[in-house]
DRENPA-3360 file (N, C-alpha, C; in nm, 2 decimals, always signed):
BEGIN
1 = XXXXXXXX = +4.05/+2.17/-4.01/+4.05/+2.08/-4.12/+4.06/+1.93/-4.07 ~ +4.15/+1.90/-3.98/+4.17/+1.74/-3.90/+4.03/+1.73/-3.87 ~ +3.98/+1.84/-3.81/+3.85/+1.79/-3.70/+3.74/+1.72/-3.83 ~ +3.73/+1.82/-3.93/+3.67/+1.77/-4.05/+3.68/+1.64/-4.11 ~ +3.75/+1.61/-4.14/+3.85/+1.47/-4.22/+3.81/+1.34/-4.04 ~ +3.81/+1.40/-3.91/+3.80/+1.29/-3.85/+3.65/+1.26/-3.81 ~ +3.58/+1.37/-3.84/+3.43/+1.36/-3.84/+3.38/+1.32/-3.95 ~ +3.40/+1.35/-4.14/+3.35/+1.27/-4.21/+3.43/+1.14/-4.18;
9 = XXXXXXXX = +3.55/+1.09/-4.13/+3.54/+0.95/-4.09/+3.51/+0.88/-4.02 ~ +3.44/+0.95/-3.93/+3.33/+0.86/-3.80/+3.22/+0.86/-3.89 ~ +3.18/+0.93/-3.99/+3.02/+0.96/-4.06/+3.06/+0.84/-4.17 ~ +3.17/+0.80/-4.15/+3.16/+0.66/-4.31/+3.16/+0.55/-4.24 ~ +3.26/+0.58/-4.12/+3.27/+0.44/-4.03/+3.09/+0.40/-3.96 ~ +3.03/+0.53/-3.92/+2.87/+0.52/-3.92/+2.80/+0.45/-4.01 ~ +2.80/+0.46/-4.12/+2.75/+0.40/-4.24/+2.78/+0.28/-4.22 ~ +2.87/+0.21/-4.27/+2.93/+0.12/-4.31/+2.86/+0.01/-4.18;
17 = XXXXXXXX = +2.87/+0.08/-4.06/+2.87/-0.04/-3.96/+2.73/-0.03/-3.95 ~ +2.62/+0.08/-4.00/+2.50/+0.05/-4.03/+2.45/-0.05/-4.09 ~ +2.51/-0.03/-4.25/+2.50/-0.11/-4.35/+2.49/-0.27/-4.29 ~ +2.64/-0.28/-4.24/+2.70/-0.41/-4.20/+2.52/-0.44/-4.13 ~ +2.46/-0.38/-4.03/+2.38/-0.47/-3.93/+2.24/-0.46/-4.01 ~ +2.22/-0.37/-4.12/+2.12/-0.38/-4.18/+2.12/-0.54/-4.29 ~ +2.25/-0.55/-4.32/+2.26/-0.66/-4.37/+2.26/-0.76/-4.35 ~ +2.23/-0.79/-4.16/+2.23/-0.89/-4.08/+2.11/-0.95/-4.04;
25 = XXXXXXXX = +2.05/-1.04/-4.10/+1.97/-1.08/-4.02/+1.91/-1.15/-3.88 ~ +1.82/-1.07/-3.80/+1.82/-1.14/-3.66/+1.67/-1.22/-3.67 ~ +1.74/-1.36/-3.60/+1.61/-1.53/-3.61/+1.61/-1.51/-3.47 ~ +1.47/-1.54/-3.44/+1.47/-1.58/-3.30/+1.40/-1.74/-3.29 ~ +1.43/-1.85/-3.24/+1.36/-1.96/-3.28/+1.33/-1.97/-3.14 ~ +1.14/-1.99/-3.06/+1.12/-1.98/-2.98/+1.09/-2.13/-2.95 ~ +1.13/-2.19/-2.84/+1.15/-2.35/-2.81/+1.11/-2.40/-2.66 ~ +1.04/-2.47/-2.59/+0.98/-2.49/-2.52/+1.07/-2.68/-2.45;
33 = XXXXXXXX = +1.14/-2.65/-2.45/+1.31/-2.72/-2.40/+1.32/-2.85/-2.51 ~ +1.41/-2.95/-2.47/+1.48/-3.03/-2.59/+1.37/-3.14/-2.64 ~ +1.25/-3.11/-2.70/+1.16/-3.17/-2.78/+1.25/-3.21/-2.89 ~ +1.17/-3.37/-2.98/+1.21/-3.36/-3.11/+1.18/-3.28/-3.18 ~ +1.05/-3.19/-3.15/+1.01/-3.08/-3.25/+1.09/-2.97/-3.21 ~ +1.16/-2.94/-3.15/+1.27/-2.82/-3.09/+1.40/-2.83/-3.18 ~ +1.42/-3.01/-3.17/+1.54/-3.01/-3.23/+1.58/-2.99/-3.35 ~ +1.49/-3.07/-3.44/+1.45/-3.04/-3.60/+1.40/-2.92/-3.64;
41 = XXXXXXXX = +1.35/-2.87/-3.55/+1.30/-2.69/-3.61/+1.43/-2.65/-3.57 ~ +1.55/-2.70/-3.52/+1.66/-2.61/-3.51/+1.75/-2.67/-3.60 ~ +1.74/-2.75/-3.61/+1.85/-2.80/-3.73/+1.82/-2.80/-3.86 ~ +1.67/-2.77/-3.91/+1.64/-2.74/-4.01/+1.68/-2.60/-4.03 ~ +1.63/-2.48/-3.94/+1.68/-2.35/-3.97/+1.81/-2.37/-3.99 ~ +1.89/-2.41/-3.93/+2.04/-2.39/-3.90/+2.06/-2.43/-4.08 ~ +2.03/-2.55/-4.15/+2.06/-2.52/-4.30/+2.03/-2.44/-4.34 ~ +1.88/-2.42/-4.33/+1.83/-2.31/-4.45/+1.94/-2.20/-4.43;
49 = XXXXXXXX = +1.97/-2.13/-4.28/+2.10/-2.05/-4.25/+2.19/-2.04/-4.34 ~ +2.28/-2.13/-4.31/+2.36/-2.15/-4.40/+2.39/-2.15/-4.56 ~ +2.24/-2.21/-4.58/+2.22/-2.22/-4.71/+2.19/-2.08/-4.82 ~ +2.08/-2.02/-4.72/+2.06/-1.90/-4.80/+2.11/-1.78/-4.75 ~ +2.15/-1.76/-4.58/+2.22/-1.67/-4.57/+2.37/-1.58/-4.52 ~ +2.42/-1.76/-4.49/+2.59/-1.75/-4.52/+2.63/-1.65/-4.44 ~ +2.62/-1.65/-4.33/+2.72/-1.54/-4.20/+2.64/-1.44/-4.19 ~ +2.55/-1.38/-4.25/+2.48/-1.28/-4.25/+2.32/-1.28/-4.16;
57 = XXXXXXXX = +2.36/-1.36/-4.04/+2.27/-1.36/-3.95/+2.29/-1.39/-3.80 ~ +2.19/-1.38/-3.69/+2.20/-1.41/-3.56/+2.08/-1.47/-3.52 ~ +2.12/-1.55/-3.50/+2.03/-1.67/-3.41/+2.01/-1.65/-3.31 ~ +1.90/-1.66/-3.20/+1.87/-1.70/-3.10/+1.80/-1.79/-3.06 ~ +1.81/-1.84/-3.01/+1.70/-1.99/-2.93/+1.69/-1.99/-2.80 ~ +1.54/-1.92/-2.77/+1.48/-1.88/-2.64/+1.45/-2.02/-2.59 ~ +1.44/-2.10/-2.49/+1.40/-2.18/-2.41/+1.23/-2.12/-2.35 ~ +1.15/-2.10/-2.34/+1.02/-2.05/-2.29/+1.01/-2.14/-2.17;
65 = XXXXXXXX = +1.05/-2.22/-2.15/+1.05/-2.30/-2.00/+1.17/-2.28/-1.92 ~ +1.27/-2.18/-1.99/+1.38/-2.10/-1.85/+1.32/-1.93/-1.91 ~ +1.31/-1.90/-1.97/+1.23/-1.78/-2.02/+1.05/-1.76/-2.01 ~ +0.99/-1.74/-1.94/+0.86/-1.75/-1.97/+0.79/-1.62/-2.07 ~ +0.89/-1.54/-1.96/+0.84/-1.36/-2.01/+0.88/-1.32/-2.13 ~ +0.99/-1.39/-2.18/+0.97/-1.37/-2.34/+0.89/-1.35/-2.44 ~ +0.82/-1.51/-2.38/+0.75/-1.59/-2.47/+0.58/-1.46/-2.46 ~ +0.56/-1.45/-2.35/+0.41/-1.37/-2.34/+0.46/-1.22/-2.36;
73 = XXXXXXXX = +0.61/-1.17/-2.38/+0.64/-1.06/-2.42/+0.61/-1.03/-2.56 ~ +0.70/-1.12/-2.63/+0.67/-1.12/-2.79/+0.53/-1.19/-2.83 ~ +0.45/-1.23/-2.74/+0.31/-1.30/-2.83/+0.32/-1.42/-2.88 ~ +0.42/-1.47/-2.82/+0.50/-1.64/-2.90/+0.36/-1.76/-2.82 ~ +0.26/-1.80/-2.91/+0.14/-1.85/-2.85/+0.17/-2.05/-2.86 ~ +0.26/-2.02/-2.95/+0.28/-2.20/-3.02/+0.38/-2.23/-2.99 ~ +0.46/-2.35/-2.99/+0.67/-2.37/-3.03/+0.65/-2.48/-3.04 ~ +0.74/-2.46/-3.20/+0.83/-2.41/-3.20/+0.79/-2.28/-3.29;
81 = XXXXXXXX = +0.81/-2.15/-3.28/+0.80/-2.05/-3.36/+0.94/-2.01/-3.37 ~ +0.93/-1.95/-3.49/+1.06/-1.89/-3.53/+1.03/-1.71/-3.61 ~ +1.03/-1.61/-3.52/+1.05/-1.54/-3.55/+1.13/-1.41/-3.62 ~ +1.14/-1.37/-3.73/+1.22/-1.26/-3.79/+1.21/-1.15/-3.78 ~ +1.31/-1.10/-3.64/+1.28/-0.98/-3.63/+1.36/-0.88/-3.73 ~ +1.47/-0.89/-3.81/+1.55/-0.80/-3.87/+1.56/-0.90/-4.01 ~ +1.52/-0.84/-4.15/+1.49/-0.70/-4.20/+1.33/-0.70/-4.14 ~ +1.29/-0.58/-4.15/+1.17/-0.55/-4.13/+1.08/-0.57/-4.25;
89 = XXXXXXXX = +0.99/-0.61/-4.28/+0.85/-0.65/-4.14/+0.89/-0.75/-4.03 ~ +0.85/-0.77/-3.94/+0.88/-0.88/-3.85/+0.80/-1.01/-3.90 ~ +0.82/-1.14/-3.87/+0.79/-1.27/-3.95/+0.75/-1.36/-3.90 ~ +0.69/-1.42/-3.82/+0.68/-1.55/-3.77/+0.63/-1.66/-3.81 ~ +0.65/-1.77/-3.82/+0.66/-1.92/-3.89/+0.68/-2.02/-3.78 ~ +0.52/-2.07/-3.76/+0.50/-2.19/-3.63/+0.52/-2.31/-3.71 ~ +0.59/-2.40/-3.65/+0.64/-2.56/-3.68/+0.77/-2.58/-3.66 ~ +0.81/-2.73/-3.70/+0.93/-2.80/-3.70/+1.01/-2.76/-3.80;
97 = XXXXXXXX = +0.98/-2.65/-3.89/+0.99/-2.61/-4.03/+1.08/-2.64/-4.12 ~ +1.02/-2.83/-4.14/+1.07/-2.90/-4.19/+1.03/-2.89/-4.39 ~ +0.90/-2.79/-4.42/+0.88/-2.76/-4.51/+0.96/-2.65/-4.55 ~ +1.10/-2.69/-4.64/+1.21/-2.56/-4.65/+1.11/-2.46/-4.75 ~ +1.04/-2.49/-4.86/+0.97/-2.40/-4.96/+0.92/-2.30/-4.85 ~ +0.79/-2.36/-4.79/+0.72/-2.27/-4.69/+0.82/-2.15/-4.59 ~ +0.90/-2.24/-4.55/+1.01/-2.17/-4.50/+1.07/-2.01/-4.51 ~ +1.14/-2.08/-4.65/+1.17/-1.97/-4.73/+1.09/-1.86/-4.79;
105 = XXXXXXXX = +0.99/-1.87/-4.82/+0.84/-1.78/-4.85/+0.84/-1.73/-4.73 ~ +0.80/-1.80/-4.65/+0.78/-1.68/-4.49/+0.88/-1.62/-4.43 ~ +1.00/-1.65/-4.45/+1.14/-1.55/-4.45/+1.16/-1.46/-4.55 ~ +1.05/-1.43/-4.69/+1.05/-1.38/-4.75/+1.18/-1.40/-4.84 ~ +1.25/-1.53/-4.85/+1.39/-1.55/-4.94/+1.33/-1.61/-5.09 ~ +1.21/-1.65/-5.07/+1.16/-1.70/-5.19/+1.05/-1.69/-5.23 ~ +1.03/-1.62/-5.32/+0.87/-1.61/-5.35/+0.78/-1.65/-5.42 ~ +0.60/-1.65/-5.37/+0.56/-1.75/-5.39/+0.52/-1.76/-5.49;
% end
């Protein structure tokens, strides 16, 4: 009976910490070192972040000029690109993406 009660509690604690990462979104913003376009395509996401997804995400910001193999791993042909790997479909959005509308449509937070 313990063994039971400690296995459906690893099977809720499973869930839950599923849920938690399903409900996480993962940005990848790919950047080609400290351009003005590097910097504003990063401080622009970093609001929209905030703005529409409030702790519920992970950022990365690949450098492609200390990373190259990233960049020709994932197919990153432009930067600054910002790709959405997590929720699925995957997303990508080339620019300073200083257009929050466009933004938000291609993060799929707002539709068109």
């Amino acid at each position: 009976m313990t063994i039971k009660r400690n296995k459906l509690k690893t099977s809720r604690q499973k869930k839950q910490i599923s849920k938690a990462r399903s409900d996480t979104w993962i940005l990848r913003l790919y950047i080609a070192g400290q351009t003005p376009k590097a910097v504003t395509a990063l401080n622009n996401l970093k609001l929209i972040c905030e703005e529409q997804l409030r702790g519920k995400y992970h950022l990365e910001v690949i450098d492609i000029l200390k990373k190259p193999q990233l960049a020709r791993d994932n197919q990153v042909l432009a930067v600054p690109t910002l790709v959405r790997k997590l929720p699925l479909p995957v997303r990508n959005i080339i620019g300073d993406l200083s257009n929050t509308e466009r933004v938000l449509v291609g993060l799929d937070l707002l539709k068109s």
